[in-house]
N, C-alpha and C positions, 0 to 999 in steps of 0.2 A: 381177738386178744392183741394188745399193745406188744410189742417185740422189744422189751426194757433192754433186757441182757444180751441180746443181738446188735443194738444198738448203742450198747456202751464206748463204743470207740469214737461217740458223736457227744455222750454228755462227760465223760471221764475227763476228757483234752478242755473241757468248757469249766469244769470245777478248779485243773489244775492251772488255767491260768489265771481265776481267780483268785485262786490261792498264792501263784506267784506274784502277781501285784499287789497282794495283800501284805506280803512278808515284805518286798522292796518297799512298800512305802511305810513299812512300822520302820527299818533299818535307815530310811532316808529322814523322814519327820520326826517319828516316833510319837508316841499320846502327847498330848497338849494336856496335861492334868491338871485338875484343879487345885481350891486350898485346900481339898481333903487330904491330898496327899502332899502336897510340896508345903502347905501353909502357908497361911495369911489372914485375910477377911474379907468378909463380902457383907455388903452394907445395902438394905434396898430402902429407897427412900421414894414416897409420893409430894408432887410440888401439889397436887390438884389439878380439877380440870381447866383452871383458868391461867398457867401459867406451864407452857412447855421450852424447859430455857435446851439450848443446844448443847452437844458434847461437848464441845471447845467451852462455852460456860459452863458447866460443870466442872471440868478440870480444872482451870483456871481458879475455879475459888478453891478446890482442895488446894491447890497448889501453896495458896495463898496459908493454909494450916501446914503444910510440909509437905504434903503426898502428892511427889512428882510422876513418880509410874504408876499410876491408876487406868483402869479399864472400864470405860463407862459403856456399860446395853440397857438403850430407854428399851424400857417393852408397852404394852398397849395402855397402863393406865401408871405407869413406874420408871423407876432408874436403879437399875440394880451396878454395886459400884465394887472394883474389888482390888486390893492393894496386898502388897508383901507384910506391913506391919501387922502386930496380931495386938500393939498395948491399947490399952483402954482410953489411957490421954489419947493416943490420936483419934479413936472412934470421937469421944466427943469433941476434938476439935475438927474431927471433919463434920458433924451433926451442926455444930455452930456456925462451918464457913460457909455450910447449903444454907441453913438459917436465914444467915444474913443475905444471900443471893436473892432467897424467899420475898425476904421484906423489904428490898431494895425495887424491886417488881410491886411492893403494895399487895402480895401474896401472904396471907395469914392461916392457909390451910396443908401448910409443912405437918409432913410426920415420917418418922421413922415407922418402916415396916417389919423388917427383919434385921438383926444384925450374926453373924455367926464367926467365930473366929478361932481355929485350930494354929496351933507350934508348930514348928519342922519338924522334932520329936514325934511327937503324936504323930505327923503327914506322914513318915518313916516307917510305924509303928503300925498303920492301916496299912501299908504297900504291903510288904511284907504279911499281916492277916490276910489279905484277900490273894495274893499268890499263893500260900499256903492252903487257902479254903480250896480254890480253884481245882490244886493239884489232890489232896486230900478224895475231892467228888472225884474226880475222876479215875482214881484206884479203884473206891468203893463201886464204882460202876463195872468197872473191871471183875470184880472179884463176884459183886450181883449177878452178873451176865452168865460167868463162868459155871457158879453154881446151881443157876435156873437152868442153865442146857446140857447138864452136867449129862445125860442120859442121850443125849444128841452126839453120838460116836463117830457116825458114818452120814455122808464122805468125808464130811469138814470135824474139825475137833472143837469140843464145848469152847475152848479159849480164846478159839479165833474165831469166834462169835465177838468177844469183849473187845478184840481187838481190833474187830472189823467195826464197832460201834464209836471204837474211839477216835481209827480215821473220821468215821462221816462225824462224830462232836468236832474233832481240831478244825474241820474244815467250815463249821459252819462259826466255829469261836474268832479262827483269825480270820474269816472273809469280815466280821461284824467289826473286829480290831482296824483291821484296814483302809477300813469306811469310816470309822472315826479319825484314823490319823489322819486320810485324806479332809476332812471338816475339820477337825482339829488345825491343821493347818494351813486351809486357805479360809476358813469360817467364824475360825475361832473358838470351838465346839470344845468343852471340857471336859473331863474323865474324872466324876467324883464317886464316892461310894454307890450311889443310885445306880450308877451303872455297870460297879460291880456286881451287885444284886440284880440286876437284868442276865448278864454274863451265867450267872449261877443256874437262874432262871431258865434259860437260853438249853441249859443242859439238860434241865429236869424234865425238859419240854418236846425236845429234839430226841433225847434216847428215850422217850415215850413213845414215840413215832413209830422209831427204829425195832423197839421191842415187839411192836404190835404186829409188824412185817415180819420179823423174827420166829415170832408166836407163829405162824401159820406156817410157813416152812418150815419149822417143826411136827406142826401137824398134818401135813401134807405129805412128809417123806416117806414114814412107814407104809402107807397104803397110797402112794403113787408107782404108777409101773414107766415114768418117764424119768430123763436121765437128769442130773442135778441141775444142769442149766435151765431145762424147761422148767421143772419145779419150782424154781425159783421165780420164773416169768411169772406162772402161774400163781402163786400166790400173790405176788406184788398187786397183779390185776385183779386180783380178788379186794387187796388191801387200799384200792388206787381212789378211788371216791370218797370213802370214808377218811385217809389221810388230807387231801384236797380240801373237799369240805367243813372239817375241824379246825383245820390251819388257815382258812377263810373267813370262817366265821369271828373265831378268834383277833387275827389281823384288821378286821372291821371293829370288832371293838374298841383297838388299841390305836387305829387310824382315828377313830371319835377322841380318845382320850389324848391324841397329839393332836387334833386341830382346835379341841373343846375344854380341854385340860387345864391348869395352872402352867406357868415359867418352869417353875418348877420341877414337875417332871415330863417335860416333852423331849429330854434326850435319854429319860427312860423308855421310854415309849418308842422311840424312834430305834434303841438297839433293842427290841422286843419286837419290833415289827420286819427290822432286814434278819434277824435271828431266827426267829420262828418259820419266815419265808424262807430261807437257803438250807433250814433242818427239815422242811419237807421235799424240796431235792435232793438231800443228802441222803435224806433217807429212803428213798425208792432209786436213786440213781445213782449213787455213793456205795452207801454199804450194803447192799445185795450185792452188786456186783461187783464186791473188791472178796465177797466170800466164794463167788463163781469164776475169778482168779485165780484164786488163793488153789481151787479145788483143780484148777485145771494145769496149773505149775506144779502142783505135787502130782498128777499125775503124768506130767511128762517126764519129773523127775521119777518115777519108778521105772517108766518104759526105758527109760534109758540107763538106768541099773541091771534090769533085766538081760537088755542085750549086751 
């Protein structure tokens, strides 16, 4: 048997400087967000395969329509292009000045692919929804936990079950925040609704984990004759393959679906994939043993009431 909660003082110190580099770099960088929240437009347009003009050409002819601050990312078959204005004259005078770039090349296989274009309003408008969704899940997790282990009295109390689930969720939400800010700011990695819904994801998926190890420490405790710590080992390692496994197989999918995927969503993909990974640490080496803590400070605190 693996010796999880013996061991804690070797994975505990590993999550929490995770977690502090994770928090110094949201405070230093902070998200690189997209137009979904701050507004603008993102424009993707194909020259074809017979004509790959360079970023500085690209800009250069927007420029030549008005749009000086523009962000050009060629991708494998595309130019996905994205600027502060959200009006509709600029879209087609930026469609018009690639146009012309087009047919100055003797290139007649121009098209627009996508264009999408949110207000600051609206950007505003989504912030604010998905901090709200975020917090929202994670009461209701709170209050799920509390009243599934409601019968689980002894040693630990049903609530610090919820609460012990919600360190290992924060800890696997800001490591994934973290990781973005750091891409976000030296990669240029953006933060649009997609990856709010990964974030959500990330929850439904992690305190799945969590429950599952939960579950059996539950069912282990009435009819174990060993003391709360080992119990706890002992269930983890009951729970330790089938966590692994799930969380592997899963990850392989999502690895296919960010090498094989569309543009589109490979930064879904990519916080579903460090998400999913660090909620299956969290949840065998996080939140088990922040309950065998939890159980061992209250008992020191009584011994020393006592005397």
């Amino acid at each position: 048997m693996i010796k999880i909660i013996k061991n804690r003082k070797f994975f505990l110190p590993i999550s929490g400087l995770l977690v502090t580099a994770s928090i110094i770099a949201l405070f230093v960088w902070g998200l690189n967000f997209g137009i979904d929240f701050k507004g603008g437009s993102l424009l993707e347009v194909d020259f074809g395969p017979e004509f790959r003009p360079t970023i500085t050409e690209v800009q250069s002819s927007l420029a030549e329509a008005g749009l000086m601050n523009t962000t050009v990312q060629p991708t494998e078959d595309s130019y996905i292009i994205r600027f502060k204005e959200s009006d509709e004259n600029i879209h087609f005078a930026a469609l018009d000045s690639l146009k012309t770039l087009a047919e100055s090349k003797e290139v007649d296989t121009f098209k627009e692919l996508r264009f999408d274009s949110v207000g600051p309003s609206i950007g505003k408008e989504l912030k604010s929804k998905s901090f709200n969704a975020s917090i929202i899940a994670l009461i209701m997790i709170i209050v799920y936990i509390s009243f599934s282990f409601r019968k689980v009295s002894l040693p630990v109390a049903s609530w610090k079950y919820g609460i012990a689930s919600i360190i290992a969720l924060s800890h696997d939400v800001v490591i994934t925040l973290g990781i973005f800010s750091f891409l976000g700011h030296f990669y240029g990695t953006e933060v649009n609704t997609p990856f709010i819904a990964a974030i959500l994801t990330i929850l439904g998926y992690s305190i799945n984990d969590t429950i599952v190890v939960f579950d059996r420490i539950r069912d282990n405790l009435p009819k174990s004759k060993d003391n709360f710590s080992d119990t706890v080992d002992r269930s983890l390692n009951q729970t330790l393959r089938r966590s692994i496994n799930t969380s592997f197989t899963t990850i392989l999918a999502l690895v296919a679906v960010y090498f094989f995927g569309g543009d589109s969503i490979k930064d879904f993909a990519l916080a579903l994939i460090i998400g999913i990974g660090f909620g299956t640490f969290s949840s065998i080496f996080v939140a088990s043993p922040v309950l065998v803590i939890w159980d061992n400070l209250s008992r020191s605190r009584r011994k020393a009431e006592l005397k």
